[in-house]
N, C-alpha and C positions, 0 to 999 in steps of 0.2 A: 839671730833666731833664738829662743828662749830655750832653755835647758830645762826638760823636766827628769826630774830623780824618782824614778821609780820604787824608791828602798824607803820613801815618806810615809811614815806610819799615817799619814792623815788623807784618807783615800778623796773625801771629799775638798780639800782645799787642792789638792794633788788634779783632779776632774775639772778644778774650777780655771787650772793654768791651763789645763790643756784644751778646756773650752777657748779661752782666750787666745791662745795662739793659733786654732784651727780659724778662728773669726778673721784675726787679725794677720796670718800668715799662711794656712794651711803645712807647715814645713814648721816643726821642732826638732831639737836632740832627744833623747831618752838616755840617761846616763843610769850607772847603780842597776842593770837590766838582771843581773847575778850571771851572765856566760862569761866565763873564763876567757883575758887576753889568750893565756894557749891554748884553747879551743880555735879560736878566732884566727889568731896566727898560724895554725893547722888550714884552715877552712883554704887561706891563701895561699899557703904552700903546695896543697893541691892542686888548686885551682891554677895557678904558672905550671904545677908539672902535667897536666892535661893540654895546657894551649902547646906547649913546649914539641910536645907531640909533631912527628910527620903528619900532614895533611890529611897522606891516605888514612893515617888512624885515626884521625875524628872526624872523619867521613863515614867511616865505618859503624859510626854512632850516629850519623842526620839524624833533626829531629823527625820524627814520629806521634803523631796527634801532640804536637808541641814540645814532646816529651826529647831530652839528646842536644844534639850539636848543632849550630847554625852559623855558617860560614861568615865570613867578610860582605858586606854591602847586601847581604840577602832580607834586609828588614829595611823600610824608610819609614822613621815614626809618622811624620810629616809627609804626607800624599802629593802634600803642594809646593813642593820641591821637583826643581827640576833633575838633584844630581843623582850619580847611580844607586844608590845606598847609602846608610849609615857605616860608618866606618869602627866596626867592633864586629867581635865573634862572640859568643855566646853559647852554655851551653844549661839546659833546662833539668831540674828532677823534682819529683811532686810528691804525692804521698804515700807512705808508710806498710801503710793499713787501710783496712775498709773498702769501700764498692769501689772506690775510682782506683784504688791502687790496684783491683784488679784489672778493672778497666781499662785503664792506663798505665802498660807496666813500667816502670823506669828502667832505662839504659844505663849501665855501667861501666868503665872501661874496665879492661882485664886484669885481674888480682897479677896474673906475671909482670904486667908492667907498670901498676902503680897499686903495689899491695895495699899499703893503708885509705885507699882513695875512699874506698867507699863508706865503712868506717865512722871514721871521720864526717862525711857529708851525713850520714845518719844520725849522728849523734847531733851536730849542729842542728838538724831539720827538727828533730825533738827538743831542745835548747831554745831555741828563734817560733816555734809554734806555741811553748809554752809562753814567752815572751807577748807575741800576738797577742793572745788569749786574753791575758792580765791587763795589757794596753785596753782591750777593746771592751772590758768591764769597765775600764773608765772613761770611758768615750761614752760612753752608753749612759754613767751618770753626769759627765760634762751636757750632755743631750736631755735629762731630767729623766732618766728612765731607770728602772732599775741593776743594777751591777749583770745581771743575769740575763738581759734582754735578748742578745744574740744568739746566746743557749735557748732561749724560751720559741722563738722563733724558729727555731732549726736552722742557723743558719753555721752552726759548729759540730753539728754531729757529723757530720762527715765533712770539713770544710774541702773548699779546693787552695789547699796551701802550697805555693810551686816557690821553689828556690832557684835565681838565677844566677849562674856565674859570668861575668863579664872581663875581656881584655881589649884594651884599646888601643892599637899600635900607637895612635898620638901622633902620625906627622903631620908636620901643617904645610898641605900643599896648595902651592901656589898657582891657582888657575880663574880662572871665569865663574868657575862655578864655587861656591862656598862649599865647606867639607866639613860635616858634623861626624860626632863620635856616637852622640844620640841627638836625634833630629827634633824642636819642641814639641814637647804631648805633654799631657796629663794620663798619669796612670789608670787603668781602667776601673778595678777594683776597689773595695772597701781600703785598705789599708796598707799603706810599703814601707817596709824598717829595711834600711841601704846601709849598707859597712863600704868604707872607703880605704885605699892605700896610705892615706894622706895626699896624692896627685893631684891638683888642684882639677879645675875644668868644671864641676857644676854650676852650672846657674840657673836661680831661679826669677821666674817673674809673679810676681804677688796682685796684680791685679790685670786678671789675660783679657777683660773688656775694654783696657782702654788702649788706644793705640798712636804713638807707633809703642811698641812692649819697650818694657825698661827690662834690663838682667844685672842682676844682683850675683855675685859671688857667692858661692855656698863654703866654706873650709871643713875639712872635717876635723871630728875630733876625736882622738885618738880610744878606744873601746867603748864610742859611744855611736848608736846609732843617728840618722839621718832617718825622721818619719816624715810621712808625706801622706793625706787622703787621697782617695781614687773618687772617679767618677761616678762609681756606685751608690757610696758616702753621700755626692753632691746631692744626688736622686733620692736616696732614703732621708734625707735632710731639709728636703725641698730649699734647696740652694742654700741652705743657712752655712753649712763648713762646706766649703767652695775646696774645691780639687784642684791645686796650683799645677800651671806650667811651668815645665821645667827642661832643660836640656843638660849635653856634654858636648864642650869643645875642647876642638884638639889643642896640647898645650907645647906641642914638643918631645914630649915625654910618655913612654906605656904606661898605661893606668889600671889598674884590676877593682871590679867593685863586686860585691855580694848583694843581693838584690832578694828577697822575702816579699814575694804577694801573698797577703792575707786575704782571702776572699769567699764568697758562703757557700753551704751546699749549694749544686745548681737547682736542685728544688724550691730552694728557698726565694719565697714570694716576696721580690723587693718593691714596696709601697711606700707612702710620703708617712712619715712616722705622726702620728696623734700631739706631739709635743714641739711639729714642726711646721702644724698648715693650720687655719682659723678660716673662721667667714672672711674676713679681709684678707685672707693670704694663702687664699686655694691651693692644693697639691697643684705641682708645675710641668708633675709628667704622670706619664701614666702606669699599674703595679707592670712588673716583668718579671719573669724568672730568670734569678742570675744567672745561670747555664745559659741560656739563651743570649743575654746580652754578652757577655763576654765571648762568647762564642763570635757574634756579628762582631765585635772590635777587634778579632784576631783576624776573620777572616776579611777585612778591609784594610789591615796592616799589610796583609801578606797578599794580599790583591794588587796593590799599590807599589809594593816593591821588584 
């Protein structure tokens, strides 16, 4: 997958790689992003000492309008899967500040029993949104539009930025039915920068029309992210940067990953962008409000599971 170096003083040849690889792969690195390996290494340390947890205490946290903890097998990305669940636990926090953060408060675990947790996940959240941000100024000129377009549109004044932590016991059991870690999907949202343990297990498929799917290996690389577009993207793009599928299989081994959905206000009016449909190549869906769509993709995950 191509590596883009976010620290390139040359914003437009910088836009014009990552046009390319969103064409050509939808799934690059982002290296040089400025968040500290010991921030990052903090983000994980947590993140084991949460799952680590007795049961009853990150029960105690369920998520809540998506927001908290999400048990073993309780999510099948893939509806059309027979087996019980996806085999990972998960646990969600969202924003900061602003309408949704009241709206949606975040869960914490208790300062007595993992004092620096939270901390820690704040500062990240603030770290990885700024990141987003900067990304998606140059997606916006990869797209021919101006650096500022996302802002223009309202679709960053109050975005829905959610961080997800994930552990994946990783056994590979042996039965009838296959056992994924994450079942194949495509992300729903504009944007996902993924942090990995090094654990192997991703794979992605680069072209999800043709069939039977091919899967590709993803490896990660050590303080650099893993970006991927969301289905949103595909939509405001009129299919031009296509939303790859992607999965986790189990590999033998526990796997922790960091997960950053970048996604718009839900007010924000997502339509086929002026620089992506012509008389020969008509908008391919029709405007939504992202609040809206996102919303129907969570509650058909969680229908299905």
């Amino acid at each position: 997958l191509p590596i883009i170096d976010l620290s390139s003083p040359g914003k437009i040849s910088t836009a014009k790689l990552i046009r390319q690889a969103c064409l050509e792969h939808g799934f690059f690195y982002v290296k040089n992003h400025g968040i500290s390996e010991e921030l990052m290494e903090g983000v994980f340390k947590e993140s084991k000492g949460f799952f680590n947890l007795p049961l009853e205490e990150k029960m105690a946290l369920l998520r809540r309008d998506l927001l908290g903890y999400t048990p073993l097998y309780a999510e099948k990305l893939d509806p059309s899967l027979s087996s019980i669940g996806d085999s990972k636990e998960s646990f969600y926090f969202g924003s900061l500040e602003g309408v949704l953060a009241q709206r949606y408060p975040n869960q914490w675990p208790s300062e007595g029993i993992l004092p620096s947790w939270r901390q820690t996940m704040e500062t990240y959240y603030k770290n990885v949104l700024s990141v987003g941000r900067k990304l998606l100024g140059l997606i916006a000129l990869a797209l021919d539009l101006d650096e500022d377009f996302f802002e223009k549109v309202g679709a960053l004044n109050d975005p829905t930025a959610v961080v997800r932590l994930l552990r994946y016991p990783g056994e590979v059991i042996s039965s009838d039915v296959e056992t994924y870690g994450a079942s194949a999907h495509s992300d729903y949202g504009m944007v996902t920068l993924l942090l990995t343990d090094g654990v192997p297990g991703l794979q992605v498929c680069r072209d999800k029309s043709k069939q039977p799917h091919i899967w590709e290996d993803v490896p990660g690389i050590k303080g650099a992210f893993i970006v991927n577009i969301g289905d949103m993207m595909e939509r405001w793009t009129n299919g031009l940067f296509r939303s790859t599928l992607h999965r986790v299989m189990p590999v033998g081994k526990e796997r922790y990953s960091v997960v950053f959905f970048l996604d718009p206000n839900p007010d924000c009016n997502v339509k086929c962008l002026e620089s992506c449909c012509s008389e020969t190549c008509p908008p391919r869906f029709p405007p939504i409000l992202a609040g809206d769509y996102i919303k129907e993709r969570f509650r058909l995950t969680y229908a299905t599971s």
